[in-house]
N, C-alpha and C positions, 0 to 999 in steps of 0.2 A: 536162862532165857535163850530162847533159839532166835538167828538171826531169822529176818525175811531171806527172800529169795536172794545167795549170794551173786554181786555181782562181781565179774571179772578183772574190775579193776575200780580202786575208789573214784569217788566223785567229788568234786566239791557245795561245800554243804551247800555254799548261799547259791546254785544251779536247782535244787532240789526241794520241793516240797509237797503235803499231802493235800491234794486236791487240783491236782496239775495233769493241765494234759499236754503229752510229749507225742513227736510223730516219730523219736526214736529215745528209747528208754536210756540209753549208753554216751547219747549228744542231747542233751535237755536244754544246748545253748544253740544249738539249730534253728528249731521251731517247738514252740512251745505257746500255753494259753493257761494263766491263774486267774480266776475269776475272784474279782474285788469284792465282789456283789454277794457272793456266796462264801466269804472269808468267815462269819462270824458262824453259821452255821456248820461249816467244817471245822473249824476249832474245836465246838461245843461236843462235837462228834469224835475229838479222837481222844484217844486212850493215852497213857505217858509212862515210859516206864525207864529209871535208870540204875542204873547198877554200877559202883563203882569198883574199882580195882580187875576189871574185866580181863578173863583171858580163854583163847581159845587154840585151837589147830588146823589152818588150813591148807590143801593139796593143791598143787600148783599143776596146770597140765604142759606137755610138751611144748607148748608156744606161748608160754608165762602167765596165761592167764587163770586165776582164780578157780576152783574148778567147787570142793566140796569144804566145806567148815564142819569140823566133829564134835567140837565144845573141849574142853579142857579134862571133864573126863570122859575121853573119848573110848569108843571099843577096840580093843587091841586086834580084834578081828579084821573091821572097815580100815584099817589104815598099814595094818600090816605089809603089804606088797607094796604102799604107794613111796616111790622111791624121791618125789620131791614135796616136802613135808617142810613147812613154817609156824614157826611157833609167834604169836601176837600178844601184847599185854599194852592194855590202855588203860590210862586213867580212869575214864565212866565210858559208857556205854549208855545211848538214848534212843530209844525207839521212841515212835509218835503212830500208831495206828488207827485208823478209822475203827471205831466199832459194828458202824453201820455203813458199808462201803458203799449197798444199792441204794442210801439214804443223801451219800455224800453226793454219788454219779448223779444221782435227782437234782439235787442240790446247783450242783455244775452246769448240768444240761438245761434247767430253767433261767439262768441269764442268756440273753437276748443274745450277746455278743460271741458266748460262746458257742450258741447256734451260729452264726454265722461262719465261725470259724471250723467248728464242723463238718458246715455244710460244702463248704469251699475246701476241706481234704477230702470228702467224700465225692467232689464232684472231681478232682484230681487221681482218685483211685489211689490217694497214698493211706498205708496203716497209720494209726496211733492207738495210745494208750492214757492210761490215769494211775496217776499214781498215788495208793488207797494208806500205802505204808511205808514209813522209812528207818532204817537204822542206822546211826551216825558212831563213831566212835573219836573221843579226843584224847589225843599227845600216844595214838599206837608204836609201837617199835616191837618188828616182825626182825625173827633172826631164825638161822637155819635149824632144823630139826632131825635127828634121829635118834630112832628108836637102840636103846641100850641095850645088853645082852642076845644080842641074835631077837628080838622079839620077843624074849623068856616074861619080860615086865614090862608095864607101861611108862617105864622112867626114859625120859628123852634126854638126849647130850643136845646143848645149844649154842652153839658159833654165829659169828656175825658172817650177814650174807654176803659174798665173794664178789669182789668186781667184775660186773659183766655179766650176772648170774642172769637166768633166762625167767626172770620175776617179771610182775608187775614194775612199770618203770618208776613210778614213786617210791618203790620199797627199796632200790639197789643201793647201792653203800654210793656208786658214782652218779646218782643220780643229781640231779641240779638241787632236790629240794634235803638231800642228806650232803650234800657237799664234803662227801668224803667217810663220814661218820653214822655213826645211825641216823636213821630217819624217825623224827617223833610226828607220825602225821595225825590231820583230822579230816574227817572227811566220811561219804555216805558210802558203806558197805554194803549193804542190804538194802532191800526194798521190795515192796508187795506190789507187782507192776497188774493191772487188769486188760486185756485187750482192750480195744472199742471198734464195733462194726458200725457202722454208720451207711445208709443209702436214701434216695429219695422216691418214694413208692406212692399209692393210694390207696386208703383204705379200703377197699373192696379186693386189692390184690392179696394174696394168700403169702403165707409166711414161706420159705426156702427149707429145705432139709438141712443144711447149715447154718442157719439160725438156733437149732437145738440147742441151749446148754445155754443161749444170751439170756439178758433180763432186757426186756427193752422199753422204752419209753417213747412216746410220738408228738409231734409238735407240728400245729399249720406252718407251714410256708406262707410269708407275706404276699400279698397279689400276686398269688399263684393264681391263675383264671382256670385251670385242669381240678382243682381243690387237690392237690399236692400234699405231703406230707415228711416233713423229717423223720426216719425211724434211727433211735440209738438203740446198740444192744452192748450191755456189759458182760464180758467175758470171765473166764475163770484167770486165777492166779500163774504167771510167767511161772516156768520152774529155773531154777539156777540155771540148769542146762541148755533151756533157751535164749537164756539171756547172755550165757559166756557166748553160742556160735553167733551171736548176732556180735561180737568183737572180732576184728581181723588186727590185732596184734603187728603183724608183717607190716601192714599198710601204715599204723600209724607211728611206727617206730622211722618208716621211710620219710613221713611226712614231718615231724620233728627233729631228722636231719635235715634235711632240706630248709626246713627254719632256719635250724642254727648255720648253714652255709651262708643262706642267705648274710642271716647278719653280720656273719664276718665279711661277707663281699660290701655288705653298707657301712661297714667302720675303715673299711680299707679304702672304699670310695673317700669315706668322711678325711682320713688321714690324709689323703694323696691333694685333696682341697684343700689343706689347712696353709695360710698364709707363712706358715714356720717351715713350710717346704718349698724350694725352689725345684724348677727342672734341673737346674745342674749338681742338684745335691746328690751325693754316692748314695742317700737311703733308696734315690729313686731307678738307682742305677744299679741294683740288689747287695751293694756292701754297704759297709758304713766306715765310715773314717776311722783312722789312727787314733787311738783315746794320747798319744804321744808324738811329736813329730821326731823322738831321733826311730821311731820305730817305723816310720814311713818307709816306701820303697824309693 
C-alpha cells in the first residue's frame, strides 16, 4: 500500500484528522476547523485500511527532511544514487481515506460554522487546505540504510541512526523522544492534503482562469444587501514535494533550542528562589563547598 503524500516530518495523530481543515498542513495546531456537524457523514465516507508488520525505505533530503518513500521493495534504479537512505519498520500501518473527497468538502462546507470560518480566511487572503486522507504508523523504528554490494542487489546494511544525524528530529538516537536509544514512534506520516480557494463573488461575475482544475461549491452570504455569495473551490492533491518545501527545518530546529534555553533559564530562576539557598552560599557564588572540612583552603 502506498503512503499518501509523504510528509517531511511525522505528526502527531491526535493533531490530524480526515475532514479538517488546516490554514497550514505541517502546523494543524495553529489554526485549524473539524466540523462536529459533518462527523458522521465523513466517517461513513472513508475507506480503512491496515497492514501490519509494515516496512518501507525513505530518502532524507540535505536539511533532514523527509523527501520520497519507495516501499520495501523498492527499485534499485530510484534510490541508487540517494546517499541518505532510512530504512522504517512499524508494527501496523493505518490509512483512513475519503472515498468521496468532493462529497466529504460538500459535506464540510454545508456546516454554517465552517462558512464562517472560511469566509473570515478568505477575507484575510490566507491559504488553507482539507485534509481528505491520512496515514498513521505505530511503534516505527527508522535506522540508517545502505545499499550492499556497490548497488550489485537490493540487500541493505542497517545501523542505528548516529547522533546528530541531519534526520527528522524525532527519529535521532538524541532526540528527547528516543532518549538515547531507538525511537519507537507513532504518529501521521502521509496525508492526502487538497488545496481550498475560497473568495466572496456574485453570481453574475464569471469564473477566473485560475479557478480551472477546482470543484466548487457556493453558499448566500447572510444579510448580505449586494446578494453576495461564498465560492469554495477544492483543489487537486499536495504532492510530497509540496508539502516538504513548505517545511523550514533551520527555523524550527532554532526554535526548539530557544525552548529548551529557555527552560533551563526558568529552573535556574526556580533554583536561585528556592528557600534552601541563601545569598551567602558558595552555590551562588559559582563553587560549592568542601564535601570535607580538612580539604578546605
Amino acid at each position: 500500500m502506498v503512503l499518501h503524500g509523504l510528509l517531511p516530518k511525522p505528526l502527531p495523530a491526535d493533531l490530524i484528522t480526515v475532514g479538517q481543515l488546516v490554514t497550514h498542513p505541517l502546523h494543524p495546531e495553529r489554526d485549524s476547523f473539524y466540523s462536529q456537524k459533518a462527523h458522521e457523514e465523513i466517517d461513513e465516507l472513508n475507506d480503512y485500511h491496515i497492514q501490519l508488520r509494515y516496512r518501507d525505505v525513505f530518502s532524507v533530503d540535505s536539511e533532514g527532511r523527509f523527501m520520497t518513500n519507495y516501499g520495501a521493495k523498492f527499485d534499485l534504479g530510484r534510490v541508487y544514487r540517494q546517499p541518505n537512505l532510512l530504512t522504517v519498520a512499524a508494527e501496523q500501518m493505518i490509512q483512513r481515506t475519503s472515498q468521496d473527497p468532493r462529497r466529504a468538502f460538500e459535506a464540510v462546507c454545508e456546516d454554517p460554522e465552517a462558512q464562517e470560518w472560511i469566509l473570515e480566511r478568505s477575507k484575510e487572503g490566507k491559504d488553507f487546505y482539507l485534509i481528505v486522507g491520512v496515514t498513521e504508523l505505530k511503534n516505527a523504528v527508522f535506522k540508517r540504510a545502505k545499499l550492499q554490494d556497490a548497488g550489485a542487489s537490493k540487500r541493505l546494511n542497517e545501523l542505528p541512526i548516529e547522533k546528530g544525524a541531519n534526520v527528522p528530529r524525532a527519529v535521532r538516537r538524541d532526540s528527547t523522544l528516543g532518549l538515547g536509544t531507538e525511537a519507537h514512534l507513532s504518529g501521521v506520516f502521509g496525508m492526502d492534503v487538497r488545496r481550498i480557494t475560497a473568495r466572496v463573488s456574485r453570481p453574475e461575475v464569471p469564473h477566473l482562469l485560475d479557478d480551472i482544475g477546482y470543484k466548487w461549491t457556493y453558499f448566500d452570504i447572510p444579510d448580505s444587501t449586494t446578494k453576495e455569495q461564498l465560492m469554495v473551490g477544492l483543489g487537486a492533491p499536495l504532492k510530497a514535494n509540496e508539502l516538504r518545501l513548505m517545511l523550514n527545518l533551520s527555523d524550527e530546529d532554532v526554535k526548539e533550542n530557544l525552548d529548551a534555553i529557555s527552560q533551563l533559564s526558568l529552573d535556574a530562576l526556580s533554583a536561585a528562589a528556592s528557600p534552601m539557598l541563601r545569598p551567602s552560599s558558595p552555590a551562588l557564588r559559582g563553587r560549592s563547598p568542601s564535601p570535607h572540612p580538612a580539604l578546605r583552603a
